[in-house]
C-alpha positions in Angstrom: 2.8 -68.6 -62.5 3.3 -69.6 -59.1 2.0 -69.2 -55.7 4.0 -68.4 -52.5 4.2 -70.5 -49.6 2.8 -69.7 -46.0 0.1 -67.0 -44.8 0.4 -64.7 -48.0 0.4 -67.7 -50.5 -2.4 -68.6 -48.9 -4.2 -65.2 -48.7 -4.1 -65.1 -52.3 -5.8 -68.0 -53.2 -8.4 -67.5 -50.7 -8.9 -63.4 -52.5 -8.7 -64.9 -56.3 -11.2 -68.1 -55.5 -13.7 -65.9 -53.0 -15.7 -67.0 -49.7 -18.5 -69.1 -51.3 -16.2 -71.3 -52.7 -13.0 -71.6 -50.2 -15.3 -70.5 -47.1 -12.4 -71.4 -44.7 -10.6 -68.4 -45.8 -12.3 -65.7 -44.2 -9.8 -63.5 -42.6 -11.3 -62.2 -39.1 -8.3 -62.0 -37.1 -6.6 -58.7 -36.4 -3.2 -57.8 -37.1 -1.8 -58.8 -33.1 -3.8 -61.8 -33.5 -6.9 -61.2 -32.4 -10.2 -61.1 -33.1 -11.3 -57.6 -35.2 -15.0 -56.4 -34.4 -17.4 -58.1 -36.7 -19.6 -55.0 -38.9 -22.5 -54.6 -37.0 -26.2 -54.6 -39.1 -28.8 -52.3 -36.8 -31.9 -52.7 -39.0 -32.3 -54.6 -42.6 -31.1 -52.8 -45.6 -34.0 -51.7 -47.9 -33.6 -53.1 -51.8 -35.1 -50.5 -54.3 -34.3 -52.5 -57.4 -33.8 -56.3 -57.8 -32.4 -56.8 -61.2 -32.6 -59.9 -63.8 -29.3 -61.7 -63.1 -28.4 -65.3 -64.6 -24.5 -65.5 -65.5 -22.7 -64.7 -62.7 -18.8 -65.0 -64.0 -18.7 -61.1 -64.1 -20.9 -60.2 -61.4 -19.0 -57.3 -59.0 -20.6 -56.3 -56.2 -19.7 -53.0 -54.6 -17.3 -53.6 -52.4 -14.9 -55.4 -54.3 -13.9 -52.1 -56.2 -12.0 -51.8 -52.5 -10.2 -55.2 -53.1 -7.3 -56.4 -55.6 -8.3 -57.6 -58.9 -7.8 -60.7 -60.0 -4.7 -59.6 -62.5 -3.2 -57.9 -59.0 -3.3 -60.9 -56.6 -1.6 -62.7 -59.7 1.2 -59.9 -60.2 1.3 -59.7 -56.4 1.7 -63.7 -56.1 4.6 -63.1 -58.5 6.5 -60.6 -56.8 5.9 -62.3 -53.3 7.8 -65.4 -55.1 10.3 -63.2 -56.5 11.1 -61.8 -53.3 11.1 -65.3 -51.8 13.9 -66.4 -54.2 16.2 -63.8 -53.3 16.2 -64.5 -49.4 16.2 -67.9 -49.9 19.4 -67.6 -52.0 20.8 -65.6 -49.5 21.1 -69.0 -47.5 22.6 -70.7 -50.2 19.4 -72.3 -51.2 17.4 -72.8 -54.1 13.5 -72.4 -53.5 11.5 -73.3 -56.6 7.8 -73.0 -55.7 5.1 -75.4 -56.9 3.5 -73.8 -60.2 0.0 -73.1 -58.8 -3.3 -74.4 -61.0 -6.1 -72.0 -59.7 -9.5 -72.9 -60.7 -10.8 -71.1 -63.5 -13.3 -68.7 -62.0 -14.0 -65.2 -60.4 -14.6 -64.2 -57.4 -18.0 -64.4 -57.5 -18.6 -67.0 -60.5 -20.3 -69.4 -57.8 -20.7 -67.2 -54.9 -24.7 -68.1 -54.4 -24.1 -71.8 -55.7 -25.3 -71.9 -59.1 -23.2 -72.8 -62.5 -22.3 -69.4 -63.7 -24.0 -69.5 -67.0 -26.0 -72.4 -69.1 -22.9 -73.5 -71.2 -21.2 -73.9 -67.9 -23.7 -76.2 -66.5 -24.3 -78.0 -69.7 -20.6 -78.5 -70.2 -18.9 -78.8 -67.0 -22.1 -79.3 -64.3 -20.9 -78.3 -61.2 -17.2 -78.4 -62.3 -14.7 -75.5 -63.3 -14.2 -75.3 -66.6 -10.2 -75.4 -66.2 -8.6 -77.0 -62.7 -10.6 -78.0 -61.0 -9.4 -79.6 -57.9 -11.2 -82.5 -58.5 -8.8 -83.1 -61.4 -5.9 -82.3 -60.6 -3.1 -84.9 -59.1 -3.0 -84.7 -54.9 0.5 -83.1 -55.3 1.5 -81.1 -57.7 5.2 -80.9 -58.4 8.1 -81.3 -55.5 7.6 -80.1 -51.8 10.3 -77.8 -50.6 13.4 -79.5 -48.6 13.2 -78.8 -44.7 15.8 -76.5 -45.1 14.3 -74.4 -47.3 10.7 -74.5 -45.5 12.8 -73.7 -42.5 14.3 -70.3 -44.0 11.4 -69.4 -45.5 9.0 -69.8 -42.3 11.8 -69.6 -39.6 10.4 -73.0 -38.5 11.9 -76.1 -38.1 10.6 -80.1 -36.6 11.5 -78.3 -33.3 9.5 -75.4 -33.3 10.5 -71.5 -34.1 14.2 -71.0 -35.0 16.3 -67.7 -35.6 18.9 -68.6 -37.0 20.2 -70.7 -39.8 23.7 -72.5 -40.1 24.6 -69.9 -37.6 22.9 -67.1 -40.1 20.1 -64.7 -38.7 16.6 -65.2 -39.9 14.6 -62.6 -41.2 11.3 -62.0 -38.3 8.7 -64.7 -39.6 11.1 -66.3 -42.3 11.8 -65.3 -45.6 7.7 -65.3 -46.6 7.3 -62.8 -43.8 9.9 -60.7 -45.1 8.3 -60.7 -48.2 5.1 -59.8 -47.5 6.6 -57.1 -45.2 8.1 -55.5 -48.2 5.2 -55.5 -50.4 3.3 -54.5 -47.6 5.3 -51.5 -46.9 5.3 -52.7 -43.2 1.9 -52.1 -42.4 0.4 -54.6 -40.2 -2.9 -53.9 -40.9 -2.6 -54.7 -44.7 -0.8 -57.7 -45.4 0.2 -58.1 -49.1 -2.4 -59.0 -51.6 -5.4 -57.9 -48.5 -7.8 -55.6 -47.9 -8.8 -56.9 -44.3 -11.4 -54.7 -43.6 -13.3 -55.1 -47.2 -12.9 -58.8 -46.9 -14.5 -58.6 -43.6 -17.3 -56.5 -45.1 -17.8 -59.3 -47.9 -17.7 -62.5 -45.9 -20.3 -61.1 -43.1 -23.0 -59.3 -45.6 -22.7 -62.9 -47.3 -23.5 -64.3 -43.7 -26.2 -61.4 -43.7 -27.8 -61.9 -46.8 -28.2 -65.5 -46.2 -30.8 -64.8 -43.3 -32.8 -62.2 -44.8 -36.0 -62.9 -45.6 -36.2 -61.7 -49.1 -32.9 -64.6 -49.7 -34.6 -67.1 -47.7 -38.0 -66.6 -49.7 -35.7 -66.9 -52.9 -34.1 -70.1 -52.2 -37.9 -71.6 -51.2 -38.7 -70.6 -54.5 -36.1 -72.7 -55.9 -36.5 -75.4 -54.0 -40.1 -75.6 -54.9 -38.6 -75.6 -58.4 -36.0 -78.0 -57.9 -38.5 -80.2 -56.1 -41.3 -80.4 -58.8 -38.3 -81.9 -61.1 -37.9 -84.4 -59.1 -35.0 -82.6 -57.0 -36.6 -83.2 -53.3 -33.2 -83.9 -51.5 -32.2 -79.9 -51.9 -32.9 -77.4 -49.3 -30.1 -74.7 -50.8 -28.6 -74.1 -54.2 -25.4 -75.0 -52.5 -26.7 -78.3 -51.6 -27.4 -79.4 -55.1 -23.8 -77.9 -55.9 -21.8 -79.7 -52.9 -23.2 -83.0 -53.8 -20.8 -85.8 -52.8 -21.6 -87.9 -55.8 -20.0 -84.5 -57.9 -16.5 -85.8 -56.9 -15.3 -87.6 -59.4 -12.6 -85.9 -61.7 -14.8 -84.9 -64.4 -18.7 -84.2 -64.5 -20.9 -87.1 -64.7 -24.0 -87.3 -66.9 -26.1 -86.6 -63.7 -24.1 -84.1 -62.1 -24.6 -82.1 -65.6 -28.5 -83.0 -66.0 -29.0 -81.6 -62.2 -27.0 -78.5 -63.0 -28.6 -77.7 -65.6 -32.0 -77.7 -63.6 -30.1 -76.1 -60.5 -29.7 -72.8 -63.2 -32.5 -72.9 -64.3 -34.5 -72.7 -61.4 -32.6 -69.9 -60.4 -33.2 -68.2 -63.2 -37.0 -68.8 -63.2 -37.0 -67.5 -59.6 -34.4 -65.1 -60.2 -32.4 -66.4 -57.2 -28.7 -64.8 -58.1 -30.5 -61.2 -59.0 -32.5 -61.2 -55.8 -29.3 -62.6 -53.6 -27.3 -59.9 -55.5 -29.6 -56.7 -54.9 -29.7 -58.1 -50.9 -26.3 -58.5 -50.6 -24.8 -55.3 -52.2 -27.4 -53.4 -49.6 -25.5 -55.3 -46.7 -22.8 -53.5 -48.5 -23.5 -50.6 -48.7 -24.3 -49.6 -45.5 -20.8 -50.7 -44.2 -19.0 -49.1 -46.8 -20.7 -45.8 -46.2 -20.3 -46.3 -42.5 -16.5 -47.1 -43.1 -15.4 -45.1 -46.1 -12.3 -43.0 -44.5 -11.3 -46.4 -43.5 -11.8 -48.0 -46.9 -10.1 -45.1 -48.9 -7.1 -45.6 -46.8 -7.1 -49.1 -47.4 -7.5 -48.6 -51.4 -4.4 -46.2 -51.1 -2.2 -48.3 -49.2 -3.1 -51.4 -52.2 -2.4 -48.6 -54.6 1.0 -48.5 -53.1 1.3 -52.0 -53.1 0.8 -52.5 -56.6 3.8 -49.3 -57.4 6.2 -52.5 -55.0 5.0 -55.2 -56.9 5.9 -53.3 -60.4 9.5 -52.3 -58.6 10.0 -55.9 -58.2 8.9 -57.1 -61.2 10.9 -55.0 -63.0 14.1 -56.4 -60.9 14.5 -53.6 -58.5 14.9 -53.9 -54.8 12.7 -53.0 -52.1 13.5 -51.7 -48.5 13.6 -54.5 -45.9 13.6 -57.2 -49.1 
């Protein structure tokens, strides 16, 4: 399996690993570059039901059934390299992409900090339990020449190029063009996105983190944490983003304070309370933008019918 180069590559990643973990991936930015309007909270959301929640490697929460699965970003990631391959050639170039290692996790395994389940903790600590990027080698594989980075991003040392040995350039490269054919040309939904439902999940996250009924949780926890003997954690991901946890495989430590880290959240019932907050946050934005978010389900829906095309070696429009 591999993972395309550039904006869409990266996209991918970011959707498979999800915002707790890769928080530098949250996609704000609108499709001419600016900034889209941030979902707007007027009063607190009210929580009728908190349920018991300690393992946290299937947890969904209700707007993700508006986003690709997990088995779609892959099938998308393929298709996108697929599509990559062709231009490339079309150069007389060979593009063979570095085979991608993705952590083994879901989207919302670690989203509030803690292990996802006991046998994780007790086995791994804080690490994955497959890839983590602790482990793996700096570089994985060969880079891409310059020539083929430059066909494929329409970049070169010099800046943005056109053309190629005299040869026009596809708009954006050859990883715009793919993503523009798996896309269907839609700006406003890049290949493997859901802009608007990942804009809806990073900001009730940065909601849910202020509410009260979160911020109580965590105290709880800490309290916890700090009768063990734990006193240099404020926040779950504190104890999880130690920078003694670096090394490529979990220390003794790291696995002793991971095990406590879970089950203080259980005792407290951290993850259930976070959860039942932040699918409230949720709620209210996906009522007040379902027209929006049924379009945007469609338009992966027609994605997905591309990405099949492809996979099955046919051509696409614009590819």
């Amino acid at each position: 399996m591999t993972i395309t180069s550039g904006r869409a590559g990266t996209a991918l990643i970011c959707a498979v690993a999800g915002i707790s973990l890769l928080t530098g991936c949250s996609q704000n930015a609108s499709s001419d570059g600016g900034e889209r309007p941030k979902p707007t909270v007027s009063k607190i959301p009210g929580v009728t039901t908190i349920p018991t929640l300690t393992d946290t490697a299937h947890m969904d929460l209700p707007v993700d059934s508006y986003m690709p699965t997990g088995h779609d970003l892959l099938q998308t990631t393929e298709a996108m390299t697929t599509l990559e391959q062709r231009c490339v050639s079309r150069f007389g170039l060979r593009y063979v992409p570095t085979e991608a290692r993705l952590p083994n996790f879901t989207k919302n395994s670690r989203r509030y900090g803690v292990p996802e389940s006991l046998d994780v903790a007790r086995g791994f600590g804080f690490h994955m339990t497959k890839n983590d990027p602790r482990s793996l080698p700096e570089h994985l594989g060969t880079p891409p020449s310059q020539e083929v980075r430059t066909v494929l991003t329409a970049t070169s040392a010099q800046g943005l190029v056109s053309t190629y040995h005299g040869q026009k350039l596809p708009s954006g490269g050859c990883v715009s063009e793919a993503d523009r054919a798996i896309s269907g040309g839609d700006e406003a939904q890049r290949a493997g996105h859901s802009p608007l439902a990942e804009e809806i999940r990073a900001h009730s996250f940065e909601y849910s983190q202020l509410d009260p009924r979160v911020i109580a949780a965590q105290t709880a926890w800490k309290k916890c944490m700090d009768a063990q003997g734990y006193t240099n954690y404020k926040k779950t991901f504190d104890a999880s983003g130690d920078d003694r946890w670096s090394a490529p495989a979990a220390t003794s430590q790291e696995i002793t304070v991971a095990v406590a880290d879970w089950q203080c959240a259980k005792r407290v019932n951290l993850v259930g309370t976070w959860f039942a907050v932040e699918s409230a946050y949720q709620n209210t934005q996906i009522e007040a933008h379902a027209e929006e978010l049924q379009q945007a389900r469609e338009g992966l829906r027609n994605q997905a019918k591309r990405v099949a095309t492809v996979l099955a070696g046919g051509k696409l429009s614009g590819s």
